[in-house]
N, C-alpha and C positions, 0 to 999 in steps of 0.2 A: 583471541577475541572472537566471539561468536554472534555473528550478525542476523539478524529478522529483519523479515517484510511484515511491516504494521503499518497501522492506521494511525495518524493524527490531527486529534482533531480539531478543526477553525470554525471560527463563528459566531454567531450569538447565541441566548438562550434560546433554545427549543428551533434553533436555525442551522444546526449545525452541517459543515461539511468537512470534508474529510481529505486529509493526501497520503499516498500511498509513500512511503519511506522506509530505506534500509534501512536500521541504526542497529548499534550496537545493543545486545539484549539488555545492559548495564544500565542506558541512557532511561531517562524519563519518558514517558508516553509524547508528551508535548515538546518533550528538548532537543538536545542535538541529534544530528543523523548526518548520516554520509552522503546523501543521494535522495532526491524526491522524482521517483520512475512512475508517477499517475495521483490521480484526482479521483472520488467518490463521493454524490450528491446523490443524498437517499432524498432530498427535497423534492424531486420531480420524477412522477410516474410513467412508468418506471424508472426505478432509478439510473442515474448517468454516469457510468464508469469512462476517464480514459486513459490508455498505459503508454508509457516508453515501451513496445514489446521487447525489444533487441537488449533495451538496459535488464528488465526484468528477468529475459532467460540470459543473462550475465550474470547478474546476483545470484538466479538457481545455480548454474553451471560453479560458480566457484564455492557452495555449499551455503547458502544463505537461508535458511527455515522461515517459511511464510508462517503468520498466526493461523487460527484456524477462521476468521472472517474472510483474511487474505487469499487464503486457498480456496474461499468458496468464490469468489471475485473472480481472481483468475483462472479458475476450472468455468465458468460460464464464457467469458468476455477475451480471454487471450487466444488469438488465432494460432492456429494447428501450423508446427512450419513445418 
């Protein structure tokens, strides 16, 4: 079972926001997941990211493949330990 850090996404039309979740690469965009480790509101300038840090270098550490939005997310916003 081979898990990703993606985005899913909530909200209305043209309102959308966003949670950050492990799931299963198998799963739907919108469906199950294992774990929701942060939130993303491209709503408000600049946009508002915020992360579990500790759960999210857990998911890296045990082999977890961020998407490639995810990795630009967290290359800005996740602090250096």
């Amino acid at each position: 079972m081979a898990i990703k850090l993606r985005l899913a996404r909530y909200g209305g039309k043209k309102h959308a926001y966003y949670r950050l979740v492990a799931a299963d690469e198998r799963a739907r965009r919108d469906g199950r997941f294992l774990e929701q480790i942060g939130t993303y509101d491209p709503n408000i300038q600049p946009g508002r990211v915020t992360l579990k840090a500790e759960r999210v270098r857990h998911w890296l550490s045990v082999g977890a493949q961020p998407s490639e939005t995810v990795a630009k997310l967290l290359r800005d916003h996740l602090p250096a330990a």
